[in-house]
C-alpha angles and dihedrals in degrees: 000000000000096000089038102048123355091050099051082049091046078048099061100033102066092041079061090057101038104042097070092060103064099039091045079066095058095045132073117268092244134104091254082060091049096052081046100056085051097054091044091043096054085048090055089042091050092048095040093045084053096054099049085050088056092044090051089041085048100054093041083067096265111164088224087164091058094043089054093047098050087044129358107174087042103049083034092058095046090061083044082051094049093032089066096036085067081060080092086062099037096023108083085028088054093055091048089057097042087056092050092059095079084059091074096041116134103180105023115055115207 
């Protein structure tokens, strides 16, 4: 139970928390930059959510080469679909961490 589902979950939650941070570096301090940190931040969610759930499908003996190989968009846009699915887990915690970013803003003052 904990390595098949609480850890995928721990997984993507602190991805969730940390991810914000670093990108709210490289973008202006505006709200434009803001709205764009959110925006970067739920595609890298989405990616990184998709790729824990083919991990988990991996090392449950899932063929994911041959899958890919019968049928790539389709078997890529399953793990999308339940990437984004997992927006219910990292989502609220995602916001949280978006609206935290003007808190460490030098130049723009929020």
């Amino acid at each position: 139970m904990i390595s098949s589902v609480l850890l995928p979950g721990l997984i993507i939650v602190i991805a969730a928390i940390l991810l914000p941070r670093p990108l709210g570096r490289w973008l202006p301090e505006t709200f434009a930059g803001l709205i764009l940190n959110g925006v970067i931040s739920v595609a890298l969610m989405t990616a990184l959510s998709a790729a824990v759930f083919a991990a988990a499908y991996a090392l449950s003996g899932t063929d994911l080469a041959g899958l890919m190989g019968f049928a790539p968009g389709t078997t890529v846009g399953h793990f999308l679909r339940l990437g984004l699915s997992a927006g219910l887990l990292w989502g609220p915690v995602l916001v949280l961490a978006v609206a935290s970013v003007p808190r460490r803003w030098r130049v723009g003052v929020w």
